[in-house]
C-alpha positions, -999 to +999 in steps of 0.1 A: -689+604-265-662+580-276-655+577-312-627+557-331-613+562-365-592+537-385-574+535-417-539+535-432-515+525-454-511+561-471-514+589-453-548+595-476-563+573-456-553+587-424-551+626-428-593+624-435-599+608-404-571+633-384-588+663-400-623+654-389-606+641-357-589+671-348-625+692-362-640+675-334-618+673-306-618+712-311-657+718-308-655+693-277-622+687-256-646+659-237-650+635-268-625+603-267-611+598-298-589+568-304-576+551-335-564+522-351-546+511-380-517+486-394-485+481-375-458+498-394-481+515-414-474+555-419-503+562-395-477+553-365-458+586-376-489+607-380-514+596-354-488+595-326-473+629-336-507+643-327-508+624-297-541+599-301-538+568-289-533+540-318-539+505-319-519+484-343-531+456-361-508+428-384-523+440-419-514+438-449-529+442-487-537+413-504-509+407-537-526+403-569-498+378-581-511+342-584-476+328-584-470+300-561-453+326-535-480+355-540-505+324-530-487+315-500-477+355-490-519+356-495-527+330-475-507+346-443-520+380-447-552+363-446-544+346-415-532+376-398-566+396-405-587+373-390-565+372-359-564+409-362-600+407-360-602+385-332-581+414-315-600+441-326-632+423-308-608+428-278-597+457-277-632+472-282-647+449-251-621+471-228-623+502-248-659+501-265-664+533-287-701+546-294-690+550-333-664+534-355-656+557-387-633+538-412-616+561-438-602+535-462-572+510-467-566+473-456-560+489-420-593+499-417-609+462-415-604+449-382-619+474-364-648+479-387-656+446-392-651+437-360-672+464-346-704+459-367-706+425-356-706+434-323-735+458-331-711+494-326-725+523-347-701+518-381-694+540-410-672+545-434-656+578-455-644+572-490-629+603-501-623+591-536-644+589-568-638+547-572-642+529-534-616+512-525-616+467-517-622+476-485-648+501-487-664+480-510-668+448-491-675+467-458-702+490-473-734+464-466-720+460-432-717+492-416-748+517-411-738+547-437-712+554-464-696+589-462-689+599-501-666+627-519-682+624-554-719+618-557-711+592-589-697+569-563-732+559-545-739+541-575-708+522-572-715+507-536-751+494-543-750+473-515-747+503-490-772+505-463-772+542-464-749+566-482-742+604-475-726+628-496-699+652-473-674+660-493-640+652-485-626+670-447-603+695-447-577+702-424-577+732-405-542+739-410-547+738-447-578+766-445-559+791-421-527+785-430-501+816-433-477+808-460-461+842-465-426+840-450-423+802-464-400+811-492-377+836-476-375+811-441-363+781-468-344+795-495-337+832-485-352+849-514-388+851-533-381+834-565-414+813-574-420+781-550-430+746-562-446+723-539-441+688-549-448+652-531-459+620-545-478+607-513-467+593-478-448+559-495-431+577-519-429+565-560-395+552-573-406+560-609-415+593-605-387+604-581-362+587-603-378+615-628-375+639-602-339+637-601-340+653-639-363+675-632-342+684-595-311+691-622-332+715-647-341+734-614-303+735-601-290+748-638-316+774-645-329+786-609-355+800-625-380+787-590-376+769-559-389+735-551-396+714-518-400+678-526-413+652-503-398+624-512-413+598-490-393+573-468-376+553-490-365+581-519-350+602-490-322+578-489-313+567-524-323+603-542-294+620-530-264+595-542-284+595-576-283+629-578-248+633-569-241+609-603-261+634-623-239+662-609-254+678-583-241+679-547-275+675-525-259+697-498-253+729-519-282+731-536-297+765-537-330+762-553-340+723-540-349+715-504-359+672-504-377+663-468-389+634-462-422+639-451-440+674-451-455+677-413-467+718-419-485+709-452-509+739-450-477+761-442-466+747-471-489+753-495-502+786-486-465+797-496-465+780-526-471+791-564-477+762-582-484+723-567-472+690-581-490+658-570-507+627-575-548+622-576-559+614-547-593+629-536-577+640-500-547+656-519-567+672-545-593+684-525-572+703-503-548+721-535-580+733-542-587+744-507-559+765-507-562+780-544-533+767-562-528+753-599-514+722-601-495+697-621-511+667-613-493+631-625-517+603-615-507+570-600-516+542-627-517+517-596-550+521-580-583+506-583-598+515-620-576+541-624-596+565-600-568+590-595-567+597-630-604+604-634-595+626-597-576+647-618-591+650-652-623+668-635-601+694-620-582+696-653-615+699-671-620+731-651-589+747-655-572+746-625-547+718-635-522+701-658-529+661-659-493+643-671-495+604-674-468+586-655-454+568-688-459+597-714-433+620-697-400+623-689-381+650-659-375+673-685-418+674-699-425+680-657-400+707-654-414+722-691-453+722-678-444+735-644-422+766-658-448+772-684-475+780-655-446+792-629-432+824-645-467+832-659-489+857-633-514+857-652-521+818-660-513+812-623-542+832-613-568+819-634-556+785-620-557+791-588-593+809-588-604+783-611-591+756-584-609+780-555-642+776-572-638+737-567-632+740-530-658+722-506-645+731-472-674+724-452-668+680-460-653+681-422-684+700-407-708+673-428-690+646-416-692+649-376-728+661-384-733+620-394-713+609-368-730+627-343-764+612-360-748+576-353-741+588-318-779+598-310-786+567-327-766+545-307-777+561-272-817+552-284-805+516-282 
């Protein structure tokens, strides 16, 4: 069986398809698994790491700006997907896979439109509640929809078939043994907040987490590692040294720029700080941790903010809107749930409640449905 996944542009696109990946190349060291995505994209880092061959494509998102350049940058991403298409076609006549599973992003087009015109068993995951441009335009192409939240079927009308699964799960997140994590890191077994703001980073909200880095430093009441993302890991440090704090001494602050051991990660952790995304989301409540959860306001119909206002609803989170709070309001919320037992607990068994850890085990169950479909003819 030969199966190829494809997404990108956030590593919430590409950790689904590397869970469920992974998932399957574990029941079966004989499947082929390949993927694709954007050149440049973070899926270069993270695919290669685990050592699946990648095919790049020239993809980009398309700019919202109708300025005279945002028509013109348009007009050449535009160009570029259709010869990434043309590409895709050829790269699947050498290598032709019996399903094509799409899990979201701009980098996902090429090789799923390109394979359901040349008649390939298609899919595609959306792991969050609103689908995404791609999702949404693919959807009447390829033969089934995967779905995290059963209000979304009704948003993807066109959908030839839809399936809800749940979002997958990495293994590492399930099993994961977090227990020496704080002493390995910071040498002692003060509370630990995990905190990341996705693959690319967010300028706004790491310029706040410079504040909230100082409140930490001056009261070492908990530790924090911070992914910062790419870009933050090389201008937070010089803006923290202005506020006073010198990056290389600090003793309750570790910044990294991406976190590879996520599950190791959050198993030792106390309290989690995030975005909300479904991928994200779903696995903090996989591992059973509270969470203060600051939504990005720059998604499609503000879907992460809806993410996170059903596991605030059931009392395993704090929801803080991007514009609404300053450093100091983060490092107030996270204190007032870090140094109390009691309301950590009820958080994190509120947040365990939520768990769907069987999404991975639904999702090769389709695929393998696609496969016995494609091998009738």
């Amino acid at each position: 069986m030969k199966i190829l996944f494809t997404g990108g542009g956030t590593a919430g696109h590409v950790n689904p398809a590397l869970a469920t990946a992974k998932y399957i190349r574990e029941l079966d060291e004989t499947v082929e698994i390949r993927f694709a995505g954007a050149k440049g994209g973070i899926e270069e880092k993270l695919v290669k790491r685990e050592g699946f061959h990648l095919y790049t494509y020239e993809v980009k998102g398309i700019q919202r700006s109708l300025s005279p350049k945002g028509i013109i940058t348009n007009l050449t991403r535009i160009k570029n997907v259709l010869a990434s298409v043309n590409k895709a076609k050829k790269d699947l006549t050498v290598w032709r896979p019996d399903v094509i599973i799409g899990t979201g992003g701009y980098a996902s087009f090429p090789m799923v439109y390109a394979g359901a015109k040349m008649g390939i068993k298609t899919a595609m995951l959306e792991v969050n509640a609103y689908p995404g441009v791609a999702v949404k335009y693919l959807s009447g192409m390829v033969d089934s929809v995967m779905i995290s939240f059963r209000e979304t079927e009704k948003l993807i009308p066109k959908a030839k078939k839809t399936v809800f699964t749940g979002s997958p799960i990495r293994g590492d997140i399930i099993n994961a043994d977090g227990s020496n994590v704080k002493m390995e890191i910071f040498g002692n077994d003060k509370p630990l907040l995990l905190s990341f703001w996705g693959s690319v980073g967010a300028q706004y909200m790491n310029e706040k987490m410079c504040d909230f880095i100082k409140l930490v430093e001056e009261e070492q009441l908990f530790n924090v590692v911070h992914a910062t993302g790419a870009e933050a890991y090389q201008w937070m440090p010089p803006m923290l040294r202005e506020k006073g704090i010198d990056v290389d001494k600090m003793k309750n602050v570790r910044l990294m720029e991406y976190i590879y051991d996520m599950g190791e990660k959050m198993a030792g952790a106390d309290v989690i700080m995030c975005r909300g995304g479904a991928s994200s989301l779903a696995e903090v409540c996989a591992a059973g941790k509270p969470s203060v959860i600051a939504p990005s306001p720059y998604v499609t119909d503000n879907h992460q903010e809806k993410n996170a206002r059903v596991i605030e609803k059931n009392g395993a989170a704090v929801v803080l809107l991007e514009k609404q709070i300053s450093g100091k309001d983060m490092y107030d919320t996270v204190k007032g749930i870090i140094l109390d037992k009691a309301k950590m607990a009820e958080m994190g068994k509120n947040a365990k409640k939520m768990a769907v850890t069987d999404g991975t085990e639904k999702i090769f169950k389709e695929i393998m449905r696609l496969y016995e479909e494609s091998q009738r003819g």
